[in-house]
C-alpha positions in Angstrom: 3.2 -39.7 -72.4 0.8 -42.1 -70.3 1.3 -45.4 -71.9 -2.5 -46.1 -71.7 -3.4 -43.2 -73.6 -0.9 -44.2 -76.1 -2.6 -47.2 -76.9 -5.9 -46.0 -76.3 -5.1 -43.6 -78.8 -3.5 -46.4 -81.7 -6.5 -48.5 -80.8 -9.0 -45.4 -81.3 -7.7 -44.2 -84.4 -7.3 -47.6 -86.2 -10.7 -47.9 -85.9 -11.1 -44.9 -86.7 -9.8 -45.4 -90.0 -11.8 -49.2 -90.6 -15.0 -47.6 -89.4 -14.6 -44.7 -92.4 -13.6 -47.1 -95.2 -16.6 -49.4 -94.4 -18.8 -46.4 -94.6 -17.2 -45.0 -97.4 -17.8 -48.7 -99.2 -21.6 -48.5 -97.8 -22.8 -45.3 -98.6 -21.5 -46.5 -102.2 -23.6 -48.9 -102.5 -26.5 -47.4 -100.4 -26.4 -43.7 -101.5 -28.8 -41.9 -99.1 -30.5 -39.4 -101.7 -31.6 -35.9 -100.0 -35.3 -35.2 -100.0 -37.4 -32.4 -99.7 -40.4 -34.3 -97.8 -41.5 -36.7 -95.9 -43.2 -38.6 -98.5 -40.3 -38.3 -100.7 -38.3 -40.1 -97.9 -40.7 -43.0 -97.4 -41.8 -43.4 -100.9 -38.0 -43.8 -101.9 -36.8 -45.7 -98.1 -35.6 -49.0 -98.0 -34.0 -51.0 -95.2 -30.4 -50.5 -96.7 -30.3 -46.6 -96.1 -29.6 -47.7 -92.6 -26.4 -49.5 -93.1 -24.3 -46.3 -93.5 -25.2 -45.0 -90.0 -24.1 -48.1 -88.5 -20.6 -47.1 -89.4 -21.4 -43.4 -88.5 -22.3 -44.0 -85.0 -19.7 -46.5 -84.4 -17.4 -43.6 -85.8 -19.0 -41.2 -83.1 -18.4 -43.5 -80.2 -14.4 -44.3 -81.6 -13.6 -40.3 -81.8 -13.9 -40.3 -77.7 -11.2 -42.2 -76.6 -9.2 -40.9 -79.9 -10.1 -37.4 -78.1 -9.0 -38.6 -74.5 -5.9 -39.4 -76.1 -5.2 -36.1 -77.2 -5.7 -34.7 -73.9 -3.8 -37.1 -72.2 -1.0 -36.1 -74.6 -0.9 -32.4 -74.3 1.9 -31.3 -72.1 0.8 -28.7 -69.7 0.8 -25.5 -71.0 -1.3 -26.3 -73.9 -3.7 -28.6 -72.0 -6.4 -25.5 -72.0 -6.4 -25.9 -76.0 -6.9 -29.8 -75.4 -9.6 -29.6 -72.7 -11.7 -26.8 -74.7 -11.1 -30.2 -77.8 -12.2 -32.4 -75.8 -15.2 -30.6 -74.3 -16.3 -30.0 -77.9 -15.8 -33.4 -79.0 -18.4 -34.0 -76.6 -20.6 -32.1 -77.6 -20.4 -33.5 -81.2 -20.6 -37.1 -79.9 -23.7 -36.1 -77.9 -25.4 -34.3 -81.3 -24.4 -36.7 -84.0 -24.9 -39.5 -81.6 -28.2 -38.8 -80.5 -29.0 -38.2 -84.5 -27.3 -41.4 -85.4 -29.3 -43.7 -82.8 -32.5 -42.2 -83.8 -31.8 -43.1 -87.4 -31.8 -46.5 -86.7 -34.8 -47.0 -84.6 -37.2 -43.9 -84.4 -37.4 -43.4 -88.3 -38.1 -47.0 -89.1 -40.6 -47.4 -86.9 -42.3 -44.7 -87.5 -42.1 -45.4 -91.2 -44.0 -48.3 -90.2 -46.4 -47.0 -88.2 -47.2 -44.4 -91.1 -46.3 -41.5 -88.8 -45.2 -38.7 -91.2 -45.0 -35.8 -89.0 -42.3 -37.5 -86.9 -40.5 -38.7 -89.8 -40.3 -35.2 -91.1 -38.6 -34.0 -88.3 -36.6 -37.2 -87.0 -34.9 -38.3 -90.8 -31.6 -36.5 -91.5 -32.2 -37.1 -94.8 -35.0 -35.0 -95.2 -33.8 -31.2 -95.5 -35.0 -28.8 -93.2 -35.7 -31.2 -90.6 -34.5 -31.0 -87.1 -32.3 -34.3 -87.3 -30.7 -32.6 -90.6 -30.0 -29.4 -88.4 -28.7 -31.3 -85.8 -26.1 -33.8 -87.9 -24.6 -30.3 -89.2 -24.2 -28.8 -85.3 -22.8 -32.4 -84.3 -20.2 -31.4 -87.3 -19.8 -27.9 -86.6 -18.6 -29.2 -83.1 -16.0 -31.4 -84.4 -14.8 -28.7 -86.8 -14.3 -26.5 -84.1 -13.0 -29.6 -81.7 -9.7 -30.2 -84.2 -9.3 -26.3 -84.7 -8.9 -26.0 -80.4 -6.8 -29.7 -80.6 -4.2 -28.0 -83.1 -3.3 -25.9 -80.4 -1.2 -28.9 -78.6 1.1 -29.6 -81.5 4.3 -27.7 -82.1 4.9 -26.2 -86.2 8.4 -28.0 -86.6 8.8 -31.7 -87.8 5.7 -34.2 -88.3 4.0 -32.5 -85.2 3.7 -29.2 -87.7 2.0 -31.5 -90.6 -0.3 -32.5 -87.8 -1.0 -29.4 -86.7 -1.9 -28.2 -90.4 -4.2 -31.0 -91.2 -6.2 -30.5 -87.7 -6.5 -26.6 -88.9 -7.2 -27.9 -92.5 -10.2 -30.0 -91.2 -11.4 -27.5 -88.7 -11.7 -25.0 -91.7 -13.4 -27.1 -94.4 -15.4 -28.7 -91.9 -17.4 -25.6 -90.8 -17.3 -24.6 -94.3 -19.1 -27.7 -95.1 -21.8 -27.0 -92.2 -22.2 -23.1 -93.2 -23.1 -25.1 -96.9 -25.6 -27.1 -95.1 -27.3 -24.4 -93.4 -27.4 -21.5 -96.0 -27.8 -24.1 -99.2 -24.9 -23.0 -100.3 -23.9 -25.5 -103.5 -20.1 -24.6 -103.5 -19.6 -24.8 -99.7 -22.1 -27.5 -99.5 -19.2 -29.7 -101.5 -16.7 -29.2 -98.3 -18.2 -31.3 -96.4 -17.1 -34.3 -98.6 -13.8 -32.5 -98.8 -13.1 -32.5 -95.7 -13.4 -36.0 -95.0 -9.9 -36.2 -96.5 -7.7 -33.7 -94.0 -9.8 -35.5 -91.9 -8.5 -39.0 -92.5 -4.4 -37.5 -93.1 -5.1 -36.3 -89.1 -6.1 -39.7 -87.9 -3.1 -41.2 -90.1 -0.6 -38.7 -88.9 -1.3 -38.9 -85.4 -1.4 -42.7 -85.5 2.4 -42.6 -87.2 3.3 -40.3 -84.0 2.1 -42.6 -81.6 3.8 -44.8 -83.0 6.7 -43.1 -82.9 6.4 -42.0 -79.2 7.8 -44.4 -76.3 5.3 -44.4 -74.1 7.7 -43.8 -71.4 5.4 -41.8 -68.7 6.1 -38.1 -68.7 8.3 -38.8 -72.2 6.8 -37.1 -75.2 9.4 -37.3 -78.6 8.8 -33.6 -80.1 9.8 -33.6 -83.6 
C-alpha cells in the first residue's frame, strides 16, 4: 500500500475518532432540541447550539482523506467498489458540509436580523425544513458510501470484522435516514445507533493500518 495513504489514513481516522468524542461531550451539554417552527427555534436558540456543529463539520472535512485512503488501499479488482465509496463520500461531504457551514453563519444572522422565513428553511433543527432534509441526504450518502467501501475487504481475519462493521453502518445508517424522513420513531432511533458500527469501522481500520507496512504495492491480507 502507498505509504502516504497509510498515514493519511492513521492521521484521518484518529481525528476521526477526537472529533466524535468532543461532539459527543458537546451535544451533552448543548442538546439541540427538535422544533416544529421557526419561532420555536428562536425563542429557545442560544449561542451554544452552535458548538456541536463545530465538531460536525470538522468531522465532514476529516472523512475525505479517511476516504482517499480507502481508495488508495483497494487493490485492483475491487477499486470499482472503492471509487463508487469515494464518489459518494463526496457527495455526503458536499450535503452535510454545505448544511454544517450554514449552521454556523446563515442561521445566526438571520436570527439577528429577525428573518424567520430563512430561518425556517436554513435551521436543521427545525423539522421539515430544507437544511433538516438535506443533513439526512448528506447521511444517506455516507450510508451508502461504507456499504460500496465494504466491497474492498476480504471475509477472513480482521479484514472480515471490517467488512461487517462497514455493512453494519451502511444498514443502520439509512435506516436512521428513512426514520428521519417518514417520522418513523423506531427507525428514527438508528441514527444514534449507528454512530457506534460507525466508530468500531474507524477503530478497526485504524488497527489495520497499523498493522500494514506500508511497503508500496504490499498489502498484509489477514
Amino acid at each position: 500500500m502507498n505509504e502516504n495513504a497509510r498515514i493519511t489514513g492513521i492521521i484521518a481516522a484518529i481525528v476521526i475518532l477526537l472529533l466524535t468524542l468532543a461532539f459527543v461531550i458537546l451535544v451533552s451539554i448543548f442538546p439541540p432540541g427538535e422544533y416544529q417552527t421557526a419561532d420555536q427555534f428562536i425563542t429557545g436558540y442560544t449561542r451554544a447550539l452552535l458548538f456541536p456543529v463545530i465538531p460536525s463539520l470538522l468531522l465532514v472535512l476529516a472523512n475525505i482523506p479517511f476516504f482517499v485512503s480507502l481508495f488508495y488501499y483497494a487493490e485492483e479488482p475491487v477499486r470499482p467498489f472503492a471509487l463508487a465509496g469515494l464518489l459518494f463520500g463526496i457527495a455526503y461531504m458536499v450535503c452535510s458540509g454545505i448544511n454544517y457551514f450554514v449552521q454556523l453563519t446563515v442561521v445566526p444572522q438571520n436570527i439577528q436580523l429577525g428573518q424567520l422565513s430563512t430561518v425556517s428553511v436554513c435551521s436543521m433543527h427545525i423539522k421539515g425544513s430544507l437544511a433538516f432534509a438535506l443533513d439526512n441526504l448528506g447521511y444517506a450518502f455516507l450510508s451508502v458510501s461504507f456499504l460500496f467501501f465494504s466491497g474492498i475487504f476480504t471475509l477472513k481475519g480482521l479484514q472480515g470484522t471490517i467488512k461487517t462493521a462497514f455493512i453494519v453502518y451502511g444498514i443502520t445508517g439509512l435506516l436512521g435516514a428513512t426514520g428521519y424522513v417518514t417520522g418513523n420513531e423506531f427507525l428514527d432511533a438508528f441514527v444514534f445507533i449507528s454512530a457506534f458500527p460507525y466508530l468500531v469501522a474507524v477503530v478497526l481500520m485504524l488497527i489495520h493500518y497499523f498493522r500494514i507496512s506500508g511497503k508500496p504495492g504490499e498489502i498484509q491480507r489477514e
